[in-house]
N, C-alpha and C positions, 0 to 999 in steps of 0.2 A: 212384408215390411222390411225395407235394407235394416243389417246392421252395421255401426261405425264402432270403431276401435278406437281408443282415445291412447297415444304415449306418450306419457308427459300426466301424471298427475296435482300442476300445483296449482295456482291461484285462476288462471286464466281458461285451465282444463275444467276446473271444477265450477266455476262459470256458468260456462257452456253448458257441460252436462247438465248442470241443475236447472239451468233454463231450459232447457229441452225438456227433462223432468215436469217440468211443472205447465207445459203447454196443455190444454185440453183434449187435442189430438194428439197422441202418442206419432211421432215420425221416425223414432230409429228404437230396433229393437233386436237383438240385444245389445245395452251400450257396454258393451268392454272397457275398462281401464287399468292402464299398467302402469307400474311406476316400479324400476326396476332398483332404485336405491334407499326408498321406502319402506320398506314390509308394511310397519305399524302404522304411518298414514293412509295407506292402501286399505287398513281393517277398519278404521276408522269411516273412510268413503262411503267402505261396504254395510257400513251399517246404520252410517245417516241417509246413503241414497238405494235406489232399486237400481242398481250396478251388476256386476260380474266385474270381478278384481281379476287380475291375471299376471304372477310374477313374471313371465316371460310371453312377450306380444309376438313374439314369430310364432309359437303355438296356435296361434290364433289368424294370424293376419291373413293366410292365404282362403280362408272362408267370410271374410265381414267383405262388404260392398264399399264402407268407407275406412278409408284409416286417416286421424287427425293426427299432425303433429306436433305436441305442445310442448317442445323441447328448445332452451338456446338455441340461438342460430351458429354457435360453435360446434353442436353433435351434431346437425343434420348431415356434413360429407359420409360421418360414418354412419346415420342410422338408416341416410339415402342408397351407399354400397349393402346395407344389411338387407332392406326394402328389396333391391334390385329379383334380385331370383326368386322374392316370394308372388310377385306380381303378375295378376292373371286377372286382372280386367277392373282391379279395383279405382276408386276417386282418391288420389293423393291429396290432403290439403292442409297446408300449411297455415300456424299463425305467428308463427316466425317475423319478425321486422328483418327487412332487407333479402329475405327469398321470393325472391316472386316465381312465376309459373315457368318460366322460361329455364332459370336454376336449377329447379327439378325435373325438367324435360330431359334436359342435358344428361342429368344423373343418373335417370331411371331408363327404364328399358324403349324403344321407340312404340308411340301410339299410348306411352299412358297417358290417362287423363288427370290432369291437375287444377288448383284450385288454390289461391291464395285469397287468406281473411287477415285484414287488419283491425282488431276489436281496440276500444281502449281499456282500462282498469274498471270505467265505469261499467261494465260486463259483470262486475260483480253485484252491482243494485240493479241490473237488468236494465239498462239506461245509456248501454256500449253507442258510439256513434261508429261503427264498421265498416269500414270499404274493403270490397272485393276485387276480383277477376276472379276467369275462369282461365287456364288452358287452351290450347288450339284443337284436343281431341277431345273434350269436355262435350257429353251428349246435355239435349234438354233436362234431362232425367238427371244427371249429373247436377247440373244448375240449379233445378228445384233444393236438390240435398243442400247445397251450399245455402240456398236462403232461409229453409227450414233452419240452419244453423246459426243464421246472423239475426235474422227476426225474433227468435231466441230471446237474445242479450241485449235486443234494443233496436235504432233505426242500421240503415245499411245505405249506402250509394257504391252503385258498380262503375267502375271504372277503368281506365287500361292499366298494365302495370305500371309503364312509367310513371304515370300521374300520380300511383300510391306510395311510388320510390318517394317522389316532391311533397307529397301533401300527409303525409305520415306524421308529419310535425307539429300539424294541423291539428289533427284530431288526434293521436297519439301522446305526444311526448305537452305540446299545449296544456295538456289538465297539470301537468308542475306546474308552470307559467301560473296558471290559475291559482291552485294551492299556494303557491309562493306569495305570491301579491296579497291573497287572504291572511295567509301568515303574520304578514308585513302588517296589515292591518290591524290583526288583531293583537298585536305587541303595541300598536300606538296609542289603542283602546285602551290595553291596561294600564297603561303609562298615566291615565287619568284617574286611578283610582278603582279601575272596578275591576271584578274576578275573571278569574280563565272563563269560566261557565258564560259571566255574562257577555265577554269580548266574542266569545265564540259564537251567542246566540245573535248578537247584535251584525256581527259580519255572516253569519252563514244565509240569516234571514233575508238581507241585503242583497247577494249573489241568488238567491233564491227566488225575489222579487224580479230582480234584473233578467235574470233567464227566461221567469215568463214572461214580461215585457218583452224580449225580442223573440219568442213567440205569435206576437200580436202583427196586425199588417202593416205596422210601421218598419220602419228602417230604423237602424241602428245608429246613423246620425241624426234621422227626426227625432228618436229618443233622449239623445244626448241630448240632442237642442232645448227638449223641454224641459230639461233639468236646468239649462244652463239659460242667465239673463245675464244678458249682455251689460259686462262692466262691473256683474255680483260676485259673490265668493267664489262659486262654483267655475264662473268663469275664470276669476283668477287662480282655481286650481288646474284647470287646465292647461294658460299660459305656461305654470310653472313648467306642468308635464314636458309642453312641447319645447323649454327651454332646453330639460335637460334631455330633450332628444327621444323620448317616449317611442313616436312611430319606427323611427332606425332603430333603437334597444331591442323592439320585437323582431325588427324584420331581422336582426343580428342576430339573434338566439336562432328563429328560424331558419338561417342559413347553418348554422353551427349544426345545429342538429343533423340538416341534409347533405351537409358534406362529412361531418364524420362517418353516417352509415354509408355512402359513398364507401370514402377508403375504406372501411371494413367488406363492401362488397369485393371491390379488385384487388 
């Protein structure tokens, strides 16, 4: 059975590992994790999950099959120059926003294989919508590891890297957009008298509903539709929407997002 190495012990690392944990098939064994500025949540891990803690991951790294990196994408130049010399056949793979496979090829020594995961927050309910790639020396075997890892946390679509540079927005940085709007909502609810609890249950249930409706084989504007009678409330709250420019608002936020990781790539 490969082992993976996890560096990067916080919200997104612990995720992972604990979905993998909780698969019926065991697929990586032993999971390593480090977290070198830590100690105390490291001991903590250690003792809500079946881990192996490890203050320092180069002890380790040149025997595991995978190494994950769940670090900023500000430390990877330096933990990619760390990586370099310990590298002897392993799957590098990033969940990094804005490193794709290419970035790491570059870094690490010729012929390793890599692997870019873009999960969202939802990885923590087990509900992540993930896009991947693989690397250009990435075997089958290699691949499989990556899906074991995304199937994990929830659904996955592979894709090239560029398309996860554009669509990161999407499914990534999007769940704000979501929460926000909910937000919004749920402050207008209380505005009418009722509690945090119930503004919350009232909008959460709503998003709730709606999700599994676009589930269903409808489209997403047949749905609208059937909410909406032409010349009723509903209707008129959409006019508003699109008065104040609703579709450009999104597709604005989504360009903001995609061109800020831009310039933080170059």
């Amino acid at each position: 059975m490969p082992s993976i190495l996890f560096i990067g012990a916080g919200r997104m690392a612990e995720a992972i590992f604990a979905g993998l944990l909780e698969q019926p098939k065991q697929t990586f064994n032993p999971v390593y994790v480090s977290n070198q500025t830590n100690r105390q949540h490291l001991k903590k891990l250690e003792h809500d999950y079946d881990i192996e803690t490890v203050s320092d991951w180069e002890e380790v790294a040149q025997k595991v099959d995978v190494i994950l990196l769940a670090a900023p994408p500000s430390a990877h130049p330096q933990l990619l120059q760390q990586l370099s010399p310990l590298i002897s056949g392993q799957l590098i793979i990033t969940v990094a926003a804005g490193i794709g496979t290419s970035d790491m090829e570059a870094q690490l020594p010729k012929g390793t294989a890599t692997a870019w995961i873009m999960p969202n927050t939802a990885a923590q309910a087990g509900v992540s919508m993930s896009l991947y790639t693989v690397g250009a020396h990435a075997t089958a075997a290699h691949k499989q590891f990556v899906l074991n890892l995304v199937h994990a946390i929830g659904e996955a679509e592979e894709l090239t890297e560029a398309q996860i540079h554009e669509l990161t927005a999407i499914t990534g940085s999007a769940p704000a957009f979501v929460y926000e709007f909910a937000l919004q909502l749920q402050s207008i609810a209380k505005s009418y008298g009722i509690t945090d609890a119930q503004a919350k249950k009232l909008v959460t249930a709503m998003f709730d509903g709606s999700a599994q409706m676009l589930k269903s084989e409808l489209t997403a504007a047949e749905l609208r539709d059937q909410v909406t009678t032409p010349g009723g409330a509903t209707d008129a709250g959409l006019k508003s929407l699109n008065r104040d420019e609703f579709q450009a608002s999104i597709a604005r936020a989504v360009s903001a997002v995609t061109d800020h990781a831009k310039k933080k790539r170059n």
